[in-house]
C-alpha positions as a Markdown table, in Angstrom:
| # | Residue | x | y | z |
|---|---|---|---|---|
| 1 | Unk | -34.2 | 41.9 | 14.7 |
| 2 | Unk | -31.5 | 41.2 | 12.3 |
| 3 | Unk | -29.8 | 37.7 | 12.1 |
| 4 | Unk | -27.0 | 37.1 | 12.9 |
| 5 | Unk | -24.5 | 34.8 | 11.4 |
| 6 | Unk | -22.3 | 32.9 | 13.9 |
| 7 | Unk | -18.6 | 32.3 | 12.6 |
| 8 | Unk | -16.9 | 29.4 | 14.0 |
| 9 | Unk | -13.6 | 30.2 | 15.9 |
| 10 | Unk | -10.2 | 28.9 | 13.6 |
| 11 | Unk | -9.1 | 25.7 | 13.6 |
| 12 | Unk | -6.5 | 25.2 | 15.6 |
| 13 | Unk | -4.5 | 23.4 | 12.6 |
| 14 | Unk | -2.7 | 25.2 | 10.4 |
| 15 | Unk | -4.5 | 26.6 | 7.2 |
| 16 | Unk | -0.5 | 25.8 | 5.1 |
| 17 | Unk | -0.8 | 23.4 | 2.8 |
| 18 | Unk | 0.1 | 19.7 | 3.3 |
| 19 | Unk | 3.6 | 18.6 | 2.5 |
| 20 | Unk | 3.6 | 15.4 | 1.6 |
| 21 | Unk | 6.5 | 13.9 | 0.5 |
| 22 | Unk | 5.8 | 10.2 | -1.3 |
| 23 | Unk | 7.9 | 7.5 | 0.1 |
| 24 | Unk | 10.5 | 6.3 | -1.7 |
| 25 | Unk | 10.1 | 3.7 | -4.1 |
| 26 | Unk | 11.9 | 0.2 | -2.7 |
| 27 | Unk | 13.5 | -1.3 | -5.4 |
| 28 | Unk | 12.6 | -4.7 | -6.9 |
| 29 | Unk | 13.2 | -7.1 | -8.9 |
| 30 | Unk | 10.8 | -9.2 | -11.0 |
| 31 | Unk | 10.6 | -12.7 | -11.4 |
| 32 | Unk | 8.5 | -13.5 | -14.8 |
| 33 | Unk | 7.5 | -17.2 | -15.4 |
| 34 | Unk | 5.0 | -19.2 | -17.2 |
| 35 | Unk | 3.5 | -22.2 | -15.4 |
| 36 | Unk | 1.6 | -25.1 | -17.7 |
| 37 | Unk | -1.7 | -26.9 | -15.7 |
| 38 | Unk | -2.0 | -30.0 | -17.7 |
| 39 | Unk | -5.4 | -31.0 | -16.9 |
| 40 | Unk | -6.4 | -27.5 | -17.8 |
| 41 | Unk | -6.8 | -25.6 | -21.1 |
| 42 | Unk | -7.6 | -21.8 | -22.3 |
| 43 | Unk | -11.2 | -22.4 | -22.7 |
| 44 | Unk | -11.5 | -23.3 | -19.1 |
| 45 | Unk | -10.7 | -19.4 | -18.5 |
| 46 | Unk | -13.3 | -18.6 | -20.7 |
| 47 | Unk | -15.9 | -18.9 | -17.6 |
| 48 | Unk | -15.3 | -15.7 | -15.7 |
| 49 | Unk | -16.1 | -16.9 | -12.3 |
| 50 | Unk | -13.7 | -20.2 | -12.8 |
| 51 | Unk | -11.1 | -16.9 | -14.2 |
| 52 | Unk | -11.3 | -14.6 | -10.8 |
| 53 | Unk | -11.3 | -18.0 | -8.5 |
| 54 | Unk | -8.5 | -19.7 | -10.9 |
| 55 | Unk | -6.4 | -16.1 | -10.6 |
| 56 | Unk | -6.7 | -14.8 | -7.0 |
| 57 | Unk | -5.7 | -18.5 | -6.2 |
| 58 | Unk | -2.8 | -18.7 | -8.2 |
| 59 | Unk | -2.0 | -15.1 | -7.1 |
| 60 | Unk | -2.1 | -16.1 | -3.3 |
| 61 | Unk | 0.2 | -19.1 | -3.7 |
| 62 | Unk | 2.9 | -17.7 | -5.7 |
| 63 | Unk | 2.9 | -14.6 | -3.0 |
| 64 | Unk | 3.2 | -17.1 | -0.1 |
| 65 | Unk | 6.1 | -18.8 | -1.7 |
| 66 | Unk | 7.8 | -15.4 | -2.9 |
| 67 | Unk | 6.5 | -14.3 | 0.7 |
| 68 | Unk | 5.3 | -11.3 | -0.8 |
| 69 | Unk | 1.9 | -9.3 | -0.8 |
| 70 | Unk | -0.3 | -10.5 | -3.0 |
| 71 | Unk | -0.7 | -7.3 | -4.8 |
| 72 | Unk | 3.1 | -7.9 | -6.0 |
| 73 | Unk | 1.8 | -10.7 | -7.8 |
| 74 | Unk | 0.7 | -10.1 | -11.6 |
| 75 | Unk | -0.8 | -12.0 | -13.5 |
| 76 | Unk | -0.2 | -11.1 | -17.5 |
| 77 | Unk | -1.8 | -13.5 | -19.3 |
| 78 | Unk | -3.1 | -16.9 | -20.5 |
| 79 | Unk | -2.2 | -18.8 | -23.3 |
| 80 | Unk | -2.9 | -22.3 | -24.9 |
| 81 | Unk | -1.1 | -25.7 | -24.1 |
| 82 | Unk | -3.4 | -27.0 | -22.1 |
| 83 | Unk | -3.5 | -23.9 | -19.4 |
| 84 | Unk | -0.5 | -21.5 | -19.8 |
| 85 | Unk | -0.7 | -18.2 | -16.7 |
| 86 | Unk | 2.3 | -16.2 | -17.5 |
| 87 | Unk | 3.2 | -14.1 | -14.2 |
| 88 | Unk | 5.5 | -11.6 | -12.8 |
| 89 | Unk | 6.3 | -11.1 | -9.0 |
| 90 | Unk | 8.1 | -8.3 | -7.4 |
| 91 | Unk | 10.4 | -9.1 | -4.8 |
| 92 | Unk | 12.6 | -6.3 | -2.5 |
| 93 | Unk | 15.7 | -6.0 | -4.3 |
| 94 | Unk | 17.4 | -6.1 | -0.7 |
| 95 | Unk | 16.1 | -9.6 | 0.1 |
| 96 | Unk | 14.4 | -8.2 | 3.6 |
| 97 | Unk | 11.5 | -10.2 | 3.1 |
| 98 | Unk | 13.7 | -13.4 | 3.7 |
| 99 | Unk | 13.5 | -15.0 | 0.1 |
| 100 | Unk | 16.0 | -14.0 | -2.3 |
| 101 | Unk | 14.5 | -13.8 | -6.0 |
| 102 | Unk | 17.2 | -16.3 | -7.1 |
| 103 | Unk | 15.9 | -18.3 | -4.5 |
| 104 | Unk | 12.6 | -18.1 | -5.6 |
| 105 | Unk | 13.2 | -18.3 | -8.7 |
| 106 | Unk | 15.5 | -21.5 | -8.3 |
| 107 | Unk | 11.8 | -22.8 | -6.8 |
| 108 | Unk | 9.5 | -22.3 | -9.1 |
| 109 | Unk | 11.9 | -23.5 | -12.0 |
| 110 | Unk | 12.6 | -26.7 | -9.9 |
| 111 | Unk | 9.8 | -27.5 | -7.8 |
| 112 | Unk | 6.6 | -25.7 | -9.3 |
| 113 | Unk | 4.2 | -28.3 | -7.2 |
| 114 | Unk | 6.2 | -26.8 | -3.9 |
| 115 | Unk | 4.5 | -23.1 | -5.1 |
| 116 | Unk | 1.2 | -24.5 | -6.1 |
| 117 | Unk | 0.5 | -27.0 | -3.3 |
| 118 | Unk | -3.0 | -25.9 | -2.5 |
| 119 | Unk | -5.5 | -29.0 | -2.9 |
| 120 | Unk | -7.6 | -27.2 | -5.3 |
| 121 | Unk | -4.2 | -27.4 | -8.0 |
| 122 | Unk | -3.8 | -31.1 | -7.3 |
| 123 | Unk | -7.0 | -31.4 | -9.9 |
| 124 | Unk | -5.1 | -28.9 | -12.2 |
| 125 | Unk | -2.2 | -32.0 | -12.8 |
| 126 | Unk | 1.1 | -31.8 | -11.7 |
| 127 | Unk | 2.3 | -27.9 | -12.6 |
| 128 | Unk | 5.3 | -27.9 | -15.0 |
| 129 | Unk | 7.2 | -24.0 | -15.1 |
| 130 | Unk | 9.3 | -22.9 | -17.9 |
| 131 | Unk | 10.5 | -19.6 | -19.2 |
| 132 | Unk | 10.9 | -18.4 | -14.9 |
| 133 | Unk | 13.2 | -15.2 | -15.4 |
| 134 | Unk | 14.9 | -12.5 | -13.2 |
| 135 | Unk | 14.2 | -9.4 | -14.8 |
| 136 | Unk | 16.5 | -6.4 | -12.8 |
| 137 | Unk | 14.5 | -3.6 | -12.4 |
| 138 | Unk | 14.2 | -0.4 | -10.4 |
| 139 | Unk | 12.0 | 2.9 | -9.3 |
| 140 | Unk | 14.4 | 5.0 | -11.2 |
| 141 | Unk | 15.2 | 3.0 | -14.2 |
| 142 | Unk | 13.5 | 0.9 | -17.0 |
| 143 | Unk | 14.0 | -2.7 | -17.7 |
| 144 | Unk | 16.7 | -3.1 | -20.6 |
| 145 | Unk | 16.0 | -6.2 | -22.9 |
């Protein structure tokens, strides 16, 4: 007896490859700010586990304010003065999400407490923003300074 090899039958999807086609990029626009916590400073960041808490919380509230997903939320550094987080959040350029980036914007440069009104900041000291920027920006085209 020989074996015998069993073939299975063709798939019944075709063997083309896929065409995918990316979505198109929404445009945004960035809102860049720096946000003091007076009762902290830098070398409270220096523990790693007080960093990722400190950060995703920070990163939740500003993306509730901005009502945006958190992953639009960046944050790009830390610096001294007691606790300096520098930050940039993406908003649609079209406003869909129902908050405008001036709006925003207008927010965190007025009424920083408003953003950060988690109980956990209230031991932070009252937050104080400065710097708070819209930056125009788009899929297609770079950021001109």
């Amino acid at each position: 007896e020989s074996p015998t090899q069993s073939v299975p039958p063709p798939a019944n999807n075709p063997t083309t490859a896929p065409t995918s086609s990316s979505p198109t990029p929404m445009p945004v626009i960035v809102v860049s700010s720096s946000v003091r916590f007076p009762d902290l400073s830098l070398t409270d960041i220096e523990d790693e586990v007080f960093k990722a808490e400190f950060s995703q919380l920070f990163r939740l509230q500003m993306a509730a304010a901005a009502n945006v997903p958190y992953e639009r939320v960046r944050i790009t550094g830390f610096s001294a003065g007691s606790l300096v987080v520098e930050s940039m959040v993406e908003l649609p350029a079209d406003g869909n999400n129902g908050q405008t980036p001036e709006t925003f914007s207008n927010t965190l440069a007025n009424n920083p407490s408003s953003v950060f009104d988690a109980p956990t900041f209230q031991s932070y000291g009252t937050p104080e923003s400065f710097d708070v920027r819209v930056l125009a920006s788009s899929p297609t085209t770079s950021p001109t300074s």
